[in-house]
N, C-alpha and C positions, 0 to 999 in steps of 0.2 A: 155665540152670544153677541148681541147688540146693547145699543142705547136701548132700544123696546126693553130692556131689563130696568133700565133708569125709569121708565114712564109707571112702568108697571110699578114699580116699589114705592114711588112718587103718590101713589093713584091710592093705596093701600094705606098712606097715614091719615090723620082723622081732621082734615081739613074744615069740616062743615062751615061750621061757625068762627073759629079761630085762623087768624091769619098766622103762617110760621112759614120760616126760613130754612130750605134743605140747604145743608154744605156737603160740596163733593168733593170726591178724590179723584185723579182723571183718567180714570180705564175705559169706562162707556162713553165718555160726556164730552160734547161735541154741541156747534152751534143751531143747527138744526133740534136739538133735542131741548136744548134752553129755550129757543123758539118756543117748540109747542108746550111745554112748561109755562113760558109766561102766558099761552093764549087761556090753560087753565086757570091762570091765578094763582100759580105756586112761585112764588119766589125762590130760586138760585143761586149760587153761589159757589168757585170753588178752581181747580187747576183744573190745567187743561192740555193735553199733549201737542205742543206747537203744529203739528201735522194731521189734526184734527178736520175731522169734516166741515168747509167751511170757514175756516181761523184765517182770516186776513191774510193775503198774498204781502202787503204792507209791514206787516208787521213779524212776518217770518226772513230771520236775519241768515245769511249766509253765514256758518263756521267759519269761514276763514277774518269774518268781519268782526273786530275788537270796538265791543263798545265798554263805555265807563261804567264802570262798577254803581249803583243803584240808579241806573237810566228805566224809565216808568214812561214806558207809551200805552195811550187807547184810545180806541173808536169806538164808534155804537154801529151793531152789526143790525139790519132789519128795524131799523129803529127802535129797536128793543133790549138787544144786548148788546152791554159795555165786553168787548173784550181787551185785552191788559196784556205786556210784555214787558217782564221785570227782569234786570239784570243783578244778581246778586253773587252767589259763587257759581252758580247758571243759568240757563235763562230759565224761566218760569212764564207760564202762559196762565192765566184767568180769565175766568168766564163768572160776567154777573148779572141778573136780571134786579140785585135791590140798590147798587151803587152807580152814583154817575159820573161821569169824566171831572177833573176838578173839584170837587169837594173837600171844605176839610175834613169832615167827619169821615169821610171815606178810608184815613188813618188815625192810628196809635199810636202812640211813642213806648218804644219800647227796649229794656237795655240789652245790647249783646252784646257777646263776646267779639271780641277784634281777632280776625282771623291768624293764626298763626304766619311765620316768614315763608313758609314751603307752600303757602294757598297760591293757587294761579294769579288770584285778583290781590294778592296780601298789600302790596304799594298803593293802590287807589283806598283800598278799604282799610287799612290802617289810616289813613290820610286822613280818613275821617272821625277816628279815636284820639288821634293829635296825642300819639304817646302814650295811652290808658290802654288796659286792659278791657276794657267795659264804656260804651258811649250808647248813650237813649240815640235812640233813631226811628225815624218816621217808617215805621211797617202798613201798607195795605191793608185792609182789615178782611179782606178777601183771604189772603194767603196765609194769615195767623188763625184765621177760625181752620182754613181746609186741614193747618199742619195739628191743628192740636184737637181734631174733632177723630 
């Protein structure tokens, strides 16, 4: 099984007249396949497996390299897709054909929980609970739709 799974199921919903948004999870989905997506006119959206076909050399980090806990890089791949490298309690890769680098609206605020003292990242990401249990924070809107879709 391929992406051609993605195009196919993509191709099957009732596009005609109505413009809508797929959100993905990231087993198929890959830069090339958001490509031909956007050239349909289907908008995108969704995780993406750092090692993916395509996913920025730039933006693929070395293990051994410590970055800060909610560091958020992207570029626009083909001049069409935003792809994204979020640091959180991992890293996390997106892919988006409806969001653009910098925008506000491209986030939500939202409350979470402050990771427990045994999380890898627990010192930076507590840091930013400043002592609460619970602190709104700016989430992606990419990666809050793929987790709760």
């Amino acid at each position: 099984m391929t992406s051609s799974v993605g195009v196919h199921l993509a191709k099957t919903l009732p596009f005609s007249t109505d413009h809508n948004n797929i959100y993905m999870d990231n087993y198929f989905f890959n830069i090339p396949l958001f490509t031909y997506l956007r050239q349909l006119q289907i908008s995108a959206c969704g995780t993406v497996r750092l090692n993916s076909a395509g996913f920025p050399k730039r933006l693929k980090v070395p293990k051994a390299k410590k970055l800060a806990w909610d560091t958020l890089s992207g570029i626009i791949v083909n001049n069409q897709v935003l792809a994204a490298f979020w640091i959180i309690n991992a890293p996390v890769g997106m892919l988006s054909t409806i969001h653009k680098p910098h925008m506000d609206d491209n986030f939500i605020e939202h409350i979470r929980r402050c990771p427990r003292n045994a999380s890898t990242n627990a010192t930076n990401a507590r840091a930013v609970c400043n002592g609460n249990h619970t602190a709104p924070l700016k989430i992606p809107k990419s990666s809050m739709t793929a987790t709760t879709t």
